[in-house]
C-alpha positions in Angstrom: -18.9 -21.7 8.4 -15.5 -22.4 8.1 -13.1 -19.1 9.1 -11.0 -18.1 6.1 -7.2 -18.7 6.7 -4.6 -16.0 7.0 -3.2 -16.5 3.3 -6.9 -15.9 2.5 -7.4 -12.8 3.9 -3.8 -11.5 2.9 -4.6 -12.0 -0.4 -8.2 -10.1 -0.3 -6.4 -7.4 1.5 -3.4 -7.1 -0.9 -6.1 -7.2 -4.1 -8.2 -4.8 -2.5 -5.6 -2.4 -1.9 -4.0 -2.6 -6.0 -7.5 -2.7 -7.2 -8.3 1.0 -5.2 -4.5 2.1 -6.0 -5.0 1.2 -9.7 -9.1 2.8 -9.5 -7.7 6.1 -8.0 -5.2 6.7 -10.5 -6.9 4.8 -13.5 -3.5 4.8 -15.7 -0.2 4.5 -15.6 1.3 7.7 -13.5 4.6 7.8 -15.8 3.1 7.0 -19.5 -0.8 7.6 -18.9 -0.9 4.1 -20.8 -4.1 2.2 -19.3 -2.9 -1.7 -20.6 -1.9 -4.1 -18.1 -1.6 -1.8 -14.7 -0.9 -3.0 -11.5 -0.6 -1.3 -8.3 3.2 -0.4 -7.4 3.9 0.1 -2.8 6.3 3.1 -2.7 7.2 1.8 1.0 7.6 -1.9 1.0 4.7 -4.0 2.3 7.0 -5.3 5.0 6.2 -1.9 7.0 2.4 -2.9 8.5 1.7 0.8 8.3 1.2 1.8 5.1 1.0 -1.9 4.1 -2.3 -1.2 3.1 -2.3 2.9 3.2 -3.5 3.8 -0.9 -1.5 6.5 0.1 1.6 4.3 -0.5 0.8 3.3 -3.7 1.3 4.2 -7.4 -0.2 2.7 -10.4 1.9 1.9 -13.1 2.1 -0.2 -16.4 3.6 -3.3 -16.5 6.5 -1.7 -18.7 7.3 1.3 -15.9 6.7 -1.2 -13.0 9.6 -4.0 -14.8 12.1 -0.9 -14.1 11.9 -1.9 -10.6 13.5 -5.2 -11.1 15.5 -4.3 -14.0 16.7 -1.1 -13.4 16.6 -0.2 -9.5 18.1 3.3 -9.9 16.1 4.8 -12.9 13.4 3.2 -11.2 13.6 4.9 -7.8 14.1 8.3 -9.6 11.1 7.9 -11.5 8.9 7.3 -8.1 10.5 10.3 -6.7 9.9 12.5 -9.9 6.2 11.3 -9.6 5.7 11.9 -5.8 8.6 14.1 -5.1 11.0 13.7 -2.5 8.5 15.5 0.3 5.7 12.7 0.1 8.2 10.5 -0.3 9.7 11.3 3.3 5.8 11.8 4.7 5.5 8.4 4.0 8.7 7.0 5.1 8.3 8.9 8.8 4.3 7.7 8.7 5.8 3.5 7.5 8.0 4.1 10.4 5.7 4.9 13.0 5.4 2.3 16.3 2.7 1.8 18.8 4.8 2.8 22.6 3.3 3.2 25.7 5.6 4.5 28.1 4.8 4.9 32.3 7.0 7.7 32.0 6.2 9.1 28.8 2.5 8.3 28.8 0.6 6.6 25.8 1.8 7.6 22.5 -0.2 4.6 21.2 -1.4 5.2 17.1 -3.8 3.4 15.6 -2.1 1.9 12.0 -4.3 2.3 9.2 -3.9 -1.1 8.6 -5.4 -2.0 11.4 -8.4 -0.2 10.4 -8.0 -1.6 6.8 -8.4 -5.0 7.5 -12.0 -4.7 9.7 -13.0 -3.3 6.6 -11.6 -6.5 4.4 -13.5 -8.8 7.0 -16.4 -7.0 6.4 -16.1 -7.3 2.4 -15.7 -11.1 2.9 -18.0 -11.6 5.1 -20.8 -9.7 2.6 -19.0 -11.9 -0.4 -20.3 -15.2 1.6 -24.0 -13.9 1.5 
């Protein structure tokens, strides 16, 4: 059987993550609408993570979640109404965190969740094949 490409299981991952974001919160966190939600990363995805952390994500309506593109600033205070500032900075501090190992140090090695996220999406495509 053919190993599915990287693209492949980015994709899984990234729809696995929205669809738990979206089934935690089951409506919009702003307007409690339930039409046309999507998952919203209060980090951005380019931090590995919290990538995939539901932790990091909101779920919002497709109106609230246009602010982001439209209207950066009222957009950003809304998140930070929702979450307040102090989850906000847990998460920045946790989006931030790298893997060192120091001889002088010692290990200060931690294990991303991401890292355990995506066993767990190679397990869910490997039981969608069956």
């Amino acid at each position: 059987m053919k190993k599915p490409s990287k693209k492949t299981l980015q994709k899984t991952a990234d729809d696995l993550w929205s669809d738990k974001v979206i089934e935690r919160d089951k409506k919009c966190r702003e307007c409690e609408s339930v039409n046309k939600l999507s998952a919203h990363h209060i980090r951005v995805r380019a931090h590995k993570n919290t990538k995939y952390d539901v932790e990091n994500g909101i779920c919002l309506c497709w109106n609230h979640h246009s602010l982001q593109k439209y209207q950066p600033q009222r957009f950003f205070d809304m998140v930070m109404d929702l979450i307040g500032y102090a989850e906000y900075e847990r998460l920045r501090e946790k989006s931030e965190i790298t893997a060192r190992n120091s001889l002088a140090t010692g290990p200060k090695i931690r294990v991303p969740f991401g890292l355990f996220f995506s066993v767990r999406i190679t397990a869910a495509l490997s039981s969608k094949r069956m």
